[in-house]
Each structure stands twice: as C-alpha cells, then as structure tokens.
N, C-alpha and C positions, 0 to 999 in steps of 0.2 A: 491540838494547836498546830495550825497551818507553820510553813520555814519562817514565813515573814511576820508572825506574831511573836515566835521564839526570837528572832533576831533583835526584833524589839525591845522583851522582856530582857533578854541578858545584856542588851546597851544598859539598860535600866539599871542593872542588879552593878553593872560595871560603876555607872557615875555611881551607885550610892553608896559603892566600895571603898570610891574615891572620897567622897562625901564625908563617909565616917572615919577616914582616913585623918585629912585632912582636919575634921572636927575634934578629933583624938591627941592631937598634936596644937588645937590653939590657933591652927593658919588657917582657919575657912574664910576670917574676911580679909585676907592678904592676897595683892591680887598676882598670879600668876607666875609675872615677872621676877618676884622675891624670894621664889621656890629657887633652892638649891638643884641641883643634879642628883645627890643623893636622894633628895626627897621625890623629885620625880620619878625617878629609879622604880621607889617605893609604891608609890600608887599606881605607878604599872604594873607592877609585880601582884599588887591585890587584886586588879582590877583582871590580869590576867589567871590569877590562882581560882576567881570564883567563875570565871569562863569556861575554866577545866573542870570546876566542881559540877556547874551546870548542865555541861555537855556529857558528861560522866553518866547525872541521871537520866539525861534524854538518849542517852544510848543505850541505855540499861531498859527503859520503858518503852523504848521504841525502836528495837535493832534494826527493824526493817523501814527503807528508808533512808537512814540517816549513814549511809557507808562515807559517804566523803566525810564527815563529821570521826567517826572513826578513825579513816585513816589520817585525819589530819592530828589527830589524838597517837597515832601509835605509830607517827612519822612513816 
C-alpha cells in the first residue's frame, strides 16, 4: 500500500470511528452544531485512538519506510 493509499484508508477508518460514535450515542442525524464540546472531544479521541492503532500495525509490517510515522508515534 503506496503513503497515499494508507492516508486514505485511515481518513476512512477515522470518519467511521466517528460514525459509529455518533451512531452509538442516538446523534448521527443531528447536525453538527448540536454536538456539545464534550462530545466532540470524544470523537476525536476515537478518531484519534484508531490512527494510533493503525499506524502501530503499519509500522510493525513495514518498519522500513515509515520512520516519520514512528517518530511521530514516539514523539
């Protein structure tokens, strides 16, 4: 998987972190503006937790390569 196919697939994995987030909680057809701060907190947090998990396996399958991905993982 080429950078810009991965980049892709994890926007992807991200919205539908959000997705099921939101679908979890009752507010998928509430639009946007209705979302508390809490809650958006929240879906970032998912959205970010499954970018970590992602980037985890793809550094694990593909050490080489993906250094900036790394350290951008182990600050």
């Amino acid at each position: 998987m080429t950078n810009d196919e991965w980049q892709a697939y994890v926007t992807r994995e991200a919205a539908k972190a959000i997705g099921e987030w939101l679908e979890g909680r009752g507010r998928l057809h509430q639009p946007i503006q209705n979302l508390k701060m809490t809650e958006l907190d929240a879906m970032a947090s998912n959205a970010i937790s499954r970018f970590i998990v992602l980037a985890s396996h793809r550094i694990k399958e593909q050490p080489e390569g993906n250094e900036d991905l790394t350290q951008l993982l182990l600050g």
